[in-house]
N, C-alpha and C positions, 0 to 999 in steps of 0.2 A: 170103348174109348173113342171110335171113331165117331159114334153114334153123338157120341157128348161136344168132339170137336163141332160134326154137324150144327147142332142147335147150337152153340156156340156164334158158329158163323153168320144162319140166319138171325139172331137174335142183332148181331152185328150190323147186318146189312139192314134191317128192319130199322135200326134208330139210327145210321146214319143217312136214311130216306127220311125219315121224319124230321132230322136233322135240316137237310138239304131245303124241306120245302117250308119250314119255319125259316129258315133265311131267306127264301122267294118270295114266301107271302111279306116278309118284313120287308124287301127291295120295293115291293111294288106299293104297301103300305108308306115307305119314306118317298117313292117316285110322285106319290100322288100329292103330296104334301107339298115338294118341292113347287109344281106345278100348280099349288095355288097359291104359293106365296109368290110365283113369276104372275101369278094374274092379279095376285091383289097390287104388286108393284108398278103393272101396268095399268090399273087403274087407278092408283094416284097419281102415275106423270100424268094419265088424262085430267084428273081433279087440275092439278097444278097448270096445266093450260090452258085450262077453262078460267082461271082464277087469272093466271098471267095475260090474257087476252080480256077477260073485264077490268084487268088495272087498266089494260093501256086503251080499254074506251072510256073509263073513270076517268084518264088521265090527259083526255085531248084539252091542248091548247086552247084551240077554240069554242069548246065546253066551258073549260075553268075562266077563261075572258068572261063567258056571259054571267057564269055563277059569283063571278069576283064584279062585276058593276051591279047583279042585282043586289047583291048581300051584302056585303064590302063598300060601295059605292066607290069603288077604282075604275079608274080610263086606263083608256090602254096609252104606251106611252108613245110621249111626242118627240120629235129631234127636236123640239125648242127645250127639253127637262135635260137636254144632256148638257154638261158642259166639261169646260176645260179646269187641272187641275187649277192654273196659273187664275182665274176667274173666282175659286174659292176665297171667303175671306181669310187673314191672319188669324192665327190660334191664339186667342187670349193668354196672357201669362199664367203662368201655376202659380196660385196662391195658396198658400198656409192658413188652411184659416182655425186651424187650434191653435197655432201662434200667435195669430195674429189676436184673437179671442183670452190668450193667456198674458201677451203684453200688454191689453186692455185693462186687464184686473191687476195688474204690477205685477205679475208672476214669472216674466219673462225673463228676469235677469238671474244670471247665475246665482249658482248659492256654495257657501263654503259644505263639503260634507262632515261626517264627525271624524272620520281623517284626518281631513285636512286642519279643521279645528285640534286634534288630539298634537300634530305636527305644531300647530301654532304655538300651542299650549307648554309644548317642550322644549320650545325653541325660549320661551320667556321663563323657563325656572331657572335653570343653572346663571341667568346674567341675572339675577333677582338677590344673590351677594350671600344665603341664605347658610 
């Protein structure tokens, strides 16, 4: 009996060491992983600074001046192009111009609907003496 608890017990301790170092090797299997996905993260904020520092030499002023007069034909601007709002001209009136385009053709004036005809139409039977 004792003999059976014995192998019992080693059998016990034997798979909960196998146990033990299947969870270690798995800790250091997920540790490593961890640790390349912290590097692959630090090397796209490096991508993404390298990108954000060619915009902003893509993006100099005095770059896009030169590339907007050769391409473009734009000057840079003068205080004589500024002005005041008081200086603009008056805003032309709003003009209808399907109305106006429809009163052309006679189209413009009102029209009775079949309503308003059906109203007419019943207002002239009953005094019709019938």
């Amino acid at each position: 009996m004792w003999r059976f608890l014995n192998i019992f017990a080693v059998l016990g301790l034997v798979a909960s060491a196998v146990y033990a170092y299947t969870v270690k090797y798995e800790t250091i299997l997920f540790a490593e992983q961890i640790l390349k996905v912290k590097h692959q993260i630090v090397a796209e904020q490096d991508a993404i600074d390298r990108l954000r520092a060619e915009w902003a030499l893509l993006t100099r002023p005095e770059r896009l001046q030169v590339l907007a007069e050769k391409n473009l034909g734009l000057k840079q601007l003068s205080l004589d192009q500024i002005v005041q709002v008081a200086d603009l001209p008056e805003r032309p009136p709003k003009v209808d111009s399907i109305g106006r385009k429809l009163d052309d053709l006679g189209l413009g004036e009102p029209t009775n609907t079949p309503r308003d005809r059906h109203a007419a139409g019943s207002a002239a039977t009953p005094s019709s003496g019938h």
